[in-house]
Steps between C-alpha positions, in 0.01 A plus 500: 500500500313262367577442058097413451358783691432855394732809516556858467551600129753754629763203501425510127624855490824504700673402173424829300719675775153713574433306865435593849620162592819691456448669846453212653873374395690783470510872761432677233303821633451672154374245333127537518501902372745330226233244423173749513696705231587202231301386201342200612391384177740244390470296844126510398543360233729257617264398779231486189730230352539293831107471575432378135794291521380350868115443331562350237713225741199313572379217335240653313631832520354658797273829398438576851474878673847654653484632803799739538520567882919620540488869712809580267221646180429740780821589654678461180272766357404278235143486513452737149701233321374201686154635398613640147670113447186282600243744363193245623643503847304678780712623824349413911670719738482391836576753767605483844619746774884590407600475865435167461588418150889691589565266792365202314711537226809595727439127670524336167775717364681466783618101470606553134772804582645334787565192269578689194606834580643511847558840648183655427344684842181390614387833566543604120258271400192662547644910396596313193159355462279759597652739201459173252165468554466897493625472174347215385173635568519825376567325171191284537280776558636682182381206325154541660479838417631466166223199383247695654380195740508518881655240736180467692337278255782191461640566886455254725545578900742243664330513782158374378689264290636315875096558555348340267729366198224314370280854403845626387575246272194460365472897450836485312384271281228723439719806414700259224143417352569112611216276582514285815371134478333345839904300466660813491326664810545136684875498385576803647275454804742216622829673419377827734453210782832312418627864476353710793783404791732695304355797508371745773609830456205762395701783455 
């Protein structure tokens, strides 16, 4: 890990006690209905307190965009408060096949129970996961239904984002109502190249 670079905001969160880094520590099987049914509002706030405290670090003050990116607003269920908290903030879904999203996540899970939570059988991991993100998603398209707004417009396909990352980007920054300099588009035309090796999958 590297102290200058960027990271999830989820690490932020672990300390209200509302985390699903806490899966990746402890075999704790429950935990994510637990989580789905709390009041997520004070680690909201909390989190609220942390990204004003980390902008105004800089030297001026940095007034930049956040860009939230931590899976846990979804599989916490906490996208009505993450949304209800930062009331400016606009929500990109990216979707991709579950098939491959379940074993994906099973590969990176996988390291942290062995080291932290010995015991747990591989072949858990993805039952556990598939009713997670069952849940998870049921409670994202409540939210859908409930604002009246449909997925379709903010969802991005994985698969054309491995495609063609440059439209994607530059179409996401067109659903937050950002305007691209010729920089920008240049900027992120060199990180797809630096970035393409690592990724192949289309699924």
């Amino acid at each position: 890990m590297d102290p200058m670079a960027a990271d999830e905001e989820v690490v932020l969160m672990d300390r209200s006690f509302l985390s699903m880094m806490y899966t990746c520590y402890f075999n704790l099987p429950g935990y994510p209905t637990w989580l789905m049914a709390q009041d997520h509002r004070p680690a909201y706030r909390e989190l609220k307190v942390w990204l004003r405290v980390a902008a105004a670090s800089g030297t001026p003050p940095q007034r930049k965009k956040w860009l939230l990116k931590a899976v846990h607003h979804l599989m916490s269920g906490g996208v009505p408060v993450l949304l209800e908290t930062f009331p400016e903030a606009k929500a990109i879904i990216t979707h991709r096949n579950l098939e491959n999203v379940i074993g994906s996540w099973c590969s990176a899970w996988a390291p942290f129970l062995r080291n932290y939570a010995p015991g747990v059988p591989n072949e858990e991991m993805g039952p556990r996961l598939v009713q997670w993100y069952r849940e998870a998603l049921g409670a994202a398209l409540c939210v859908s239904s409930r604002t009246r707004t449909t997925l379709d417009s903010s969802t991005l396909q994985y698969r054309d984002t491995v495609a063609d990352p440059l439209a994607q980007f530059q179409r996401t920054m067109a659903l937050m109502g950002l305007t691209l300099s010729k920089r920008d588009v240049a900027a992120a035309a060199e990180m797809d190249l630096a970035e393409r090796p690592r990724h192949s999958s289309t699924a």
